[in-house]
C-alpha positions in Angstrom: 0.0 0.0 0.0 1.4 3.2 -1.2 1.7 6.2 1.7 -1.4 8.3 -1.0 -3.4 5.2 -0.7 -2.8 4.5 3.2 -3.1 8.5 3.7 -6.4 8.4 1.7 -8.4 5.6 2.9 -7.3 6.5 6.7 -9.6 9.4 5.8 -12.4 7.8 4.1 -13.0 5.1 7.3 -12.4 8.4 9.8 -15.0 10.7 8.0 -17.2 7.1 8.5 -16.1 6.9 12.2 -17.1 10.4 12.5 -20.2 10.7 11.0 -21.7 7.4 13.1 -20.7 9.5 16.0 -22.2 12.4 15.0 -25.4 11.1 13.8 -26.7 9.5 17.6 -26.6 13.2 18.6 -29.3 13.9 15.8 -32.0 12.8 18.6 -30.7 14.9 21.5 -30.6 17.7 22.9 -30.5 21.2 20.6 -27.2 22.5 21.8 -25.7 19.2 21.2 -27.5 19.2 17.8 -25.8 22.4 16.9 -22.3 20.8 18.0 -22.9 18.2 15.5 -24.6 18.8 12.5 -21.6 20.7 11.2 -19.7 18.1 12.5 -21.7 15.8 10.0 -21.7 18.1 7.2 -17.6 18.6 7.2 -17.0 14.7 7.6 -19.3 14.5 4.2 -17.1 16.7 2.2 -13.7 14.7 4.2 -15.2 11.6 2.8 -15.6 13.0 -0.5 -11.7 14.5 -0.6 -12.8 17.9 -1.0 -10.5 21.0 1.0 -9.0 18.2 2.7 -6.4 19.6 4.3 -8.8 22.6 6.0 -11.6 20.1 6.7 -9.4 18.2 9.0 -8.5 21.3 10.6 -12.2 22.8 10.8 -12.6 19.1 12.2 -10.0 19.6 14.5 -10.7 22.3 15.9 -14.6 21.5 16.6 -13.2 18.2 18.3 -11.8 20.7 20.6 -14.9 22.5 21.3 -16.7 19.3 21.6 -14.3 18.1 24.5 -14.8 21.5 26.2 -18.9 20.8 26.1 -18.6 17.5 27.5 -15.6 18.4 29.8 -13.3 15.4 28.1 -13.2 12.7 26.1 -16.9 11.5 27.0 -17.1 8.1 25.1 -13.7 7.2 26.4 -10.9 5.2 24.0 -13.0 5.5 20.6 -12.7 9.8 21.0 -9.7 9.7 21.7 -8.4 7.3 19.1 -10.2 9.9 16.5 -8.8 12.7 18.2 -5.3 11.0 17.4 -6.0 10.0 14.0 -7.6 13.5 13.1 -4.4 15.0 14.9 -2.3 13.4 12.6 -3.9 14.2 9.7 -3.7 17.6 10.5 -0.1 17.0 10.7 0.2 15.1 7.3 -1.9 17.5 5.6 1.1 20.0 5.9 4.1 18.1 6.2 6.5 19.9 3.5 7.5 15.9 2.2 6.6 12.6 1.8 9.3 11.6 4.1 8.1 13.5 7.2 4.1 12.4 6.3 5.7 8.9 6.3 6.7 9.7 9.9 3.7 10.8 11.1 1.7 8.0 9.8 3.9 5.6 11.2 3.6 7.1 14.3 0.2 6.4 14.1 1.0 2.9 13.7 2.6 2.3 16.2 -0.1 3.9 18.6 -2.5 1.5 17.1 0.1 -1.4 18.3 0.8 0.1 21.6 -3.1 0.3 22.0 -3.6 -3.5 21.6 -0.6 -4.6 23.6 -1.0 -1.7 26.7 -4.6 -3.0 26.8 -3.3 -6.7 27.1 -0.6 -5.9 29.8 -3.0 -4.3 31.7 -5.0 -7.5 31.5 -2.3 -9.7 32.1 -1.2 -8.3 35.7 -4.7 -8.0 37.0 -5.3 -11.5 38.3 -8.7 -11.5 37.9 -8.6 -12.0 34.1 -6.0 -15.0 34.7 -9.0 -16.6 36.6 -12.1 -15.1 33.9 -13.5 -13.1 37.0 -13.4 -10.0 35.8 -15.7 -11.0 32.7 -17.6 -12.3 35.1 -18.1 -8.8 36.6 -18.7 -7.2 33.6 -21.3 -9.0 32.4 -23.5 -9.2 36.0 -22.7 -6.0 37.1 -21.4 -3.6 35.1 -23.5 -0.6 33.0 -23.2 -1.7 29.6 -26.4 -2.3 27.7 -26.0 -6.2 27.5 -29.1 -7.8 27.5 -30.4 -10.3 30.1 -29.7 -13.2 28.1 -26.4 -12.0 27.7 -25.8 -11.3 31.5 -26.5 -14.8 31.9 -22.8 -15.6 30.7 -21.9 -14.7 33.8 -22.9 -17.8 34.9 -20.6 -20.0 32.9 -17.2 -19.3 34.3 -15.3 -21.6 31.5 -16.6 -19.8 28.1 -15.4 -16.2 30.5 -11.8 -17.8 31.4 -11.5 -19.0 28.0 -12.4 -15.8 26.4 -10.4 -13.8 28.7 -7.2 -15.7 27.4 -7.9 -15.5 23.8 -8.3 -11.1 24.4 -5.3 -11.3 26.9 -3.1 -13.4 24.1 -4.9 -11.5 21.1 -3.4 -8.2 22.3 -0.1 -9.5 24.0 1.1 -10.7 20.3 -0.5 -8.1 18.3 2.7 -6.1 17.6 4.0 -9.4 15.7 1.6 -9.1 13.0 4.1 -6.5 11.7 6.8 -9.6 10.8 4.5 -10.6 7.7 1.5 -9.3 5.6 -0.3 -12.4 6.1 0.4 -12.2 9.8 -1.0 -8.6 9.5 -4.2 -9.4 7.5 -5.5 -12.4 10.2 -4.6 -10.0 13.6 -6.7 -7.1 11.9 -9.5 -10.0 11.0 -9.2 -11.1 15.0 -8.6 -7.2 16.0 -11.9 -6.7 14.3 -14.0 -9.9 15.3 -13.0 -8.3 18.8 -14.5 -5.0 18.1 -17.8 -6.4 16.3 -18.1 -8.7 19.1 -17.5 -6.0 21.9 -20.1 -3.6 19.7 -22.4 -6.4 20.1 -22.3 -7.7 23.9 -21.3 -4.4 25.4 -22.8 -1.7 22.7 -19.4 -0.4 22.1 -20.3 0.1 18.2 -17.8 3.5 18.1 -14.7 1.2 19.0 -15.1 -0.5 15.5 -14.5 2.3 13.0 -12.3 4.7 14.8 -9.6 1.7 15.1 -10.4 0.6 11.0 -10.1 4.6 10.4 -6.2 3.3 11.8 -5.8 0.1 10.0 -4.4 1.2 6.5 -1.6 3.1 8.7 -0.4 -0.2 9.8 -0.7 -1.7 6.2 1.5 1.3 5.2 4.0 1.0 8.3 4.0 -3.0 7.4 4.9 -2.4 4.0 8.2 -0.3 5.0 9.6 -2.9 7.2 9.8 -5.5 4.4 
């Protein structure tokens, strides 16, 4: 994948993850309304390639605002991963060569890696994912929209040890999917069976395109180290 190409499509799948966010706001409140409908409206014209370089910044800067009104980052990890991806945009958008928006992109990269493997160290030295207890938890008490059927996994403490190795591995090894394209292609396939299947137990739907808006970034960075 050519830096153009991996440049390009990291836009496309951002303007995506934007509007999604952007659109559940349609229904609320009017303030919030007036926050995004602009918001909507510039991530159109991203996902068409038109102004691109000023729409990122018009973007950037409403992201900006839009912290201020909800005092953070209020939808947690997927903000601030498009907060980083629209950063560095910005940055590519007026990089004076290729070289230095090759730097910038693979800086993303390696945020994306560091994302995976952080979350599974972080897994790995709480014992109560060694023992599936913390799944557990999630599903029986936690705030997460899950269904009652769903909460009823709680009750079968194998499946929840089980799956809390596969994450815990899943992310641990992540950062060797670098080593070969094929490698690459299967831990995005898993990365994004673990979003899809997140989106769908714990309604975490904004985690799924603001990490793809990331993906061709690593397909880039991938390509260099060969």
């Amino acid at each position: 994948m050519s830096l153009i190409e991996a440049i390009r499509l990291t836009e496309i799948f951002l303007a995506i993850a934007l509007l999604q966010q952007s659109l559940e706001h349609l229904r609320t409140a009017q303030d919030e309304r007036k926050l995004f409908i602009p918001r909507i409206i510039l991530s159109i014209l991203l996902l068409l390639g038109l102004w691109t370089p000023w729409i990122c910044v018009l973007l950037l800067i409403q992201a900006l605002i839009i912290l201020k009104h909800f005092d953070g980052p209020y939808n947690g990890g997927s903000d601030r991963m498009s907060l980083l991806i629209l950063s560095c945009l910005c940055l590519i958008n007026f990089m004076p060569s290729s070289q230095l928006q090759g730097y910038v992109l693979g800086y993303l990269a390696l945020q994306v890696l560091l994302s995976y493997f952080a979350a599974g160290c972080c897994k790995f030295i709480n014992r109560e994912w060694w023992s599936g207890r913390a799944l557990q938890d999630l599903f029986r008490f936690s705030a997460y929209p899950a269904s009652q059927d769903l909460r009823s996994l709680a009750d079968h403490p194998k499946v929840l040890l089980f799956a809390s190795w596969i994450s815990i591995l899943f992310e641990l090894l992540f950062p060797l999917t670098l080593l070969n394209q094929n490698l690459l292609i299967i831990g995005l396939l898993a990365a994004l069976t673990f979003h899809l299947t997140n989106a769908y137990l714990f309604g975490l739907n904004r985690f799924v395109w603001a990490w793809i808006a990331a993906y061709p970034a690593l397909f880039w960075l991938q390509g260099q180290l060969i």
